[in-house]
C-alpha positions as CSV (number, residue, x, y, z in Angstrom):
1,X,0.0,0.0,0.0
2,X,1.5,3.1,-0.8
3,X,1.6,5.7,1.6
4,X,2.0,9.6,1.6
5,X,5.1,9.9,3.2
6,X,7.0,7.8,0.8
7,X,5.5,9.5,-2.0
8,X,6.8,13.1,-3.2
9,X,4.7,15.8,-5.1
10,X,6.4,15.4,-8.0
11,X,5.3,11.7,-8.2
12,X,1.4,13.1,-6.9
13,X,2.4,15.7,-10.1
14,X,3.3,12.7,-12.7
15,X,0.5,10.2,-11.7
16,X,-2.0,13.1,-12.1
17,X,-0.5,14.2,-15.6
18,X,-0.6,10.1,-16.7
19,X,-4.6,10.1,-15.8
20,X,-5.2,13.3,-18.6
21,X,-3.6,10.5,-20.8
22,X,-6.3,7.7,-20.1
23,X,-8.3,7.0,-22.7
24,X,-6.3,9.1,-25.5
25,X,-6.1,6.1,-27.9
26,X,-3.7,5.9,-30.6
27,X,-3.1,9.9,-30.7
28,X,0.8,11.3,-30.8
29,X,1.6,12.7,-27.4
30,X,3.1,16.0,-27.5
31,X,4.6,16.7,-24.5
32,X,6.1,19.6,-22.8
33,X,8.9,19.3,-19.8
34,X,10.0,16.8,-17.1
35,X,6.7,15.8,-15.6
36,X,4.1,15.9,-18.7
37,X,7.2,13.2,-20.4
38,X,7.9,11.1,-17.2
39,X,3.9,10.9,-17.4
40,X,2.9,9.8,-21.0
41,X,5.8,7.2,-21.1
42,X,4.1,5.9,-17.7
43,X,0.4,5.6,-19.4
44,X,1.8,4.2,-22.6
45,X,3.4,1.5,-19.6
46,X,0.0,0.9,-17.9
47,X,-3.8,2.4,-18.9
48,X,-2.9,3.6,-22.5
49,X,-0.6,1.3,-24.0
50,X,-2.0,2.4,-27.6
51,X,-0.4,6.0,-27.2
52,X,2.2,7.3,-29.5
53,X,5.3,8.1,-28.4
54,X,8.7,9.8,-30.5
55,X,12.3,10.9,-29.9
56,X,10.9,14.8,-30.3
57,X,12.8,14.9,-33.7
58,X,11.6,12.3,-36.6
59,X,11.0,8.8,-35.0
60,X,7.9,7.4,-33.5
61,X,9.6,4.5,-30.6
62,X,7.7,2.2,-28.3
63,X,10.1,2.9,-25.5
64,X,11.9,6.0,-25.7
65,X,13.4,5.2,-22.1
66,X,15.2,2.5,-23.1
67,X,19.3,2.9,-23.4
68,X,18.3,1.2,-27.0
69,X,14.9,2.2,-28.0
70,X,12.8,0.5,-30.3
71,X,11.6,2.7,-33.6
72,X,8.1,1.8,-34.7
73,X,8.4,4.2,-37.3
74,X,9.1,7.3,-38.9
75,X,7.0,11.3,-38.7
76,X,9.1,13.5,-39.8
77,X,8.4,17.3,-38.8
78,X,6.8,17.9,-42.1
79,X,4.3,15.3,-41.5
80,X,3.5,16.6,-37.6
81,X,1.3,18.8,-38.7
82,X,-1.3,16.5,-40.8
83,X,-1.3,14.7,-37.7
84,X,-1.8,17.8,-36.0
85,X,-4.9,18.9,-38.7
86,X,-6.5,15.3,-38.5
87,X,-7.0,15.8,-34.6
88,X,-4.6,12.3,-33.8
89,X,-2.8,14.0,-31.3
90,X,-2.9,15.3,-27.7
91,X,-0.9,18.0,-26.0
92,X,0.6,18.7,-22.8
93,X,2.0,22.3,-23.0
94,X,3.3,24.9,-20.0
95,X,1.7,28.0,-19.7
96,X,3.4,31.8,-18.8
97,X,-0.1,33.3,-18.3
98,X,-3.2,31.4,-18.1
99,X,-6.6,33.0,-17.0
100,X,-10.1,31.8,-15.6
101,X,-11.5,30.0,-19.3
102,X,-7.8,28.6,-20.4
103,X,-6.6,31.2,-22.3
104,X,-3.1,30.2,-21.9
105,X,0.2,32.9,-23.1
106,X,3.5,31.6,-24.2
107,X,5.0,35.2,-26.2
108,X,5.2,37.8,-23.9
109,X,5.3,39.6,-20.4
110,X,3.6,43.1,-20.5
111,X,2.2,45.8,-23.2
112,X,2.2,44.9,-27.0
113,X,4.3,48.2,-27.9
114,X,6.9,47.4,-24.5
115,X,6.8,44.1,-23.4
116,X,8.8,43.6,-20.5
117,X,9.5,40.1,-21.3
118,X,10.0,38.3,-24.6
119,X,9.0,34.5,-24.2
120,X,8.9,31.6,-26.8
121,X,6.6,32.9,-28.9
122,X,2.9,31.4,-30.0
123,X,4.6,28.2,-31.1
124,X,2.3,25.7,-31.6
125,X,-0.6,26.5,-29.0
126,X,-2.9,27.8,-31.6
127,X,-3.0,24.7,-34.0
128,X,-3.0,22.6,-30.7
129,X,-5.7,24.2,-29.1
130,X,-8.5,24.4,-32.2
131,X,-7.3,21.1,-34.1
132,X,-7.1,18.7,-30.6
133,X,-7.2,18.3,-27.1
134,X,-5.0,20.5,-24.8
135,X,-3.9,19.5,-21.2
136,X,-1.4,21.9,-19.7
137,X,1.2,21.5,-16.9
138,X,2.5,24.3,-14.5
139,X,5.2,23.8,-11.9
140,X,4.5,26.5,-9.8
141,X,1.4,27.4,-9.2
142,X,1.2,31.0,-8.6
143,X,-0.7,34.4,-9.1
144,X,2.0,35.6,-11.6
145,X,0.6,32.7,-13.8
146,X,-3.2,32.1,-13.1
147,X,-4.1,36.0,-13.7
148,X,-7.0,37.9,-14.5
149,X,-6.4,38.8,-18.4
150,X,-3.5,37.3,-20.2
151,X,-1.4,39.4,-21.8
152,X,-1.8,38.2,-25.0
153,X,-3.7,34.8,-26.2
154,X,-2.0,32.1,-27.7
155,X,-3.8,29.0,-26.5
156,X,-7.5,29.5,-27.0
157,X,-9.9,29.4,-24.2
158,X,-13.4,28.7,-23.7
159,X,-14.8,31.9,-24.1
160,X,-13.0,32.9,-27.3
161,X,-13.8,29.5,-29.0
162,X,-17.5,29.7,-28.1
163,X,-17.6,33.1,-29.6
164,X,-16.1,32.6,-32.7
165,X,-18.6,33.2,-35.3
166,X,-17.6,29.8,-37.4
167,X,-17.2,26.6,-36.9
168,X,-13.6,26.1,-37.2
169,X,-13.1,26.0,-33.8
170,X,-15.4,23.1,-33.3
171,X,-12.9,20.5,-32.2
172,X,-11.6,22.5,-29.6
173,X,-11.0,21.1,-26.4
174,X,-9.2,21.8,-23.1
175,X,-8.6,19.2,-20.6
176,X,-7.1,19.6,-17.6
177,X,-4.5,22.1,-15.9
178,X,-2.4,20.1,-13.7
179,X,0.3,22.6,-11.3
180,X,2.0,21.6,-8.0
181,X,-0.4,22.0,-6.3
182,X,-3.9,20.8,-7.5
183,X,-5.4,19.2,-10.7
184,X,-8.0,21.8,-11.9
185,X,-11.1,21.3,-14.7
186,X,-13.5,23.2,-16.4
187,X,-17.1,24.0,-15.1
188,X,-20.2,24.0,-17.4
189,X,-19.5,27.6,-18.3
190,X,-15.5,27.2,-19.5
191,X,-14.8,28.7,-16.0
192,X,-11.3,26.8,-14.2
193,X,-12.6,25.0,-11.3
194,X,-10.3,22.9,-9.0
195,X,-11.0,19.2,-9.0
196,X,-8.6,18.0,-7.1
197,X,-6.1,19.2,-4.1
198,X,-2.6,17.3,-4.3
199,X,-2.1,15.6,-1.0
200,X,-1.2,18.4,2.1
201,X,-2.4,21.4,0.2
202,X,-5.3,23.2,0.4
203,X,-7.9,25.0,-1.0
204,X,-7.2,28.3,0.5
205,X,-3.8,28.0,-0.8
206,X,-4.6,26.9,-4.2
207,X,-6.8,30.5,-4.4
208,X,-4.4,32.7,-2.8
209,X,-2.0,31.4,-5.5
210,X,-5.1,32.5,-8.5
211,X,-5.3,36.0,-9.0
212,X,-9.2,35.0,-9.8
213,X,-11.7,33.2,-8.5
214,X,-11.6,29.5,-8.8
215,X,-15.2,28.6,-9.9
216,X,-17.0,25.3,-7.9
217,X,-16.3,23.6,-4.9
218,X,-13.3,20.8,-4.8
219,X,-14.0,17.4,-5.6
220,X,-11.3,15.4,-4.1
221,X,-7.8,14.6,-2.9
222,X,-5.3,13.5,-6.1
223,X,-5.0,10.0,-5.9
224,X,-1.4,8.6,-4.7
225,X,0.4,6.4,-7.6
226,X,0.3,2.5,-6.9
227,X,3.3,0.7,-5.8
228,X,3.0,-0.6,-9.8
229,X,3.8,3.1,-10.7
230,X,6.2,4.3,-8.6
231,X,8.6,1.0,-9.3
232,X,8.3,2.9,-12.9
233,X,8.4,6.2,-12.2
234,X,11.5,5.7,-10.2
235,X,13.4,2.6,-11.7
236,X,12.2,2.4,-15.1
237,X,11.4,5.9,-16.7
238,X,13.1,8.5,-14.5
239,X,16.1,7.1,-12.6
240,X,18.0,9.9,-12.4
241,X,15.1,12.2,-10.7
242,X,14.5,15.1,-13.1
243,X,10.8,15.2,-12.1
244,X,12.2,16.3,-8.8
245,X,13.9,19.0,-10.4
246,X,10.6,20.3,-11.8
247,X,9.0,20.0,-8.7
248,X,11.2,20.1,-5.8
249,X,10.4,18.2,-2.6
């Protein structure tokens, strides 16, 4: 039986990330830093052993952990994006900014005409977050992150997609936002709600770290992995501790 104080948040943090994986399918995981990796290589291991997995550059391998990993075959970067278009895919990606719908910034810190930071730029998180589903992961849960407006949209939120006057944004679809602290949804309306509280946090510190207001009440406590998944987690997939790293003890 595993018990909490064996267990450290980064493992609460990885199991958590695996469960947004359940029930993918045969989709390409795109995934984005230590945890949201750590995590799809441990559902492809247990509940979702039909998910997709590549090197990040051209080849698609069944276990990209291995010292000598198996190639399954071959998507080069040209060939991402039909994937991409065709909806067979399912992202994990980090977020700079996110507000209360999922509205999620990538590019920049501050006004248009004087930013006051320069980030990665849109990237992908347009094309991810009209063409598939879109989980995303944030180490450190704070109100520099979860805030009122974002500064500028690159991931597409609820209210934004509902509003569009077409129907190209029809297959949008946000999942979950797993941080270090909690695993949050989306209520009826598009609104962030927090569905559950990692073990030894709670809800009054999850808000105090949103600059707005979480929507619902909580649903539950983040389950612990199994003894199955921890043996993985730390043996198998992550030896060396890099989730620990994302998510310090």
């Amino acid at each position: 039986m595993t018990s909490t104080e064996t267990v450290t948040r980064a493992e609460v943090c990885v199991v958590a990330c695996s469960d947004a994986w359940r029930g993918a399918g045969e989709v390409l995981a795109h995934a984005v830093g230590a945890v949201p990796t750590i995590s799809a290589r441990l559902a492809r291991l247990t509940h979702s052993p039909d998910l997709v997995l590549t090197d990040g550059e051209a080849f698609l391998l069944s276990d990209p952990w291995s010292d000598e990993p198996t190639r399954e075959g071959w998507l080069p970067f040209s060939r991402v994006f039909d994937v991409l278009n065709a909806g067979r895919r399912h992202s994990m990606m980090g977020a700079s900014q996110i507000d209360r719908y999922g509205n999620q910034n990538i590019s920049r810190i501050g006004d248009w005409e004087r930013p006051k930071r320069q980030l990665i730029g849109a990237r992908g998180a347009p094309g991810n977050t009209v063409n598939h589903r879109t989980d995303y992961w944030v180490a450190r849960h704070s109100s520099r992150i979860f805030v009122e407006a974002v500064d500028v949209v690159c991931g597409v939120g609820h209210d934004r997609a509902r509003a569009h006057p077409t129907s190209s944004l029809r297959f949008h679809d946000l999942g979950v936002v797993v941080t270090n602290l909690a695993v949050l949804g989306y209520d009826a309306e598009g609104r962030l709600e927090i569905r559950s509280l990692h073990p030894g946090v709670s809800a009054a510190e999850v808000r105090a770290a949103t600059n707005f207001p979480l929507a619902g009440p909580v649903e539950g406590t983040t389950r612990l992995p199994t003894d199955e998944e921890l043996h993985l987690i730390r043996e198998v997939l992550d030896p060396r501790g890099w989730r620990d790293r994302e998510v310090p003890a």
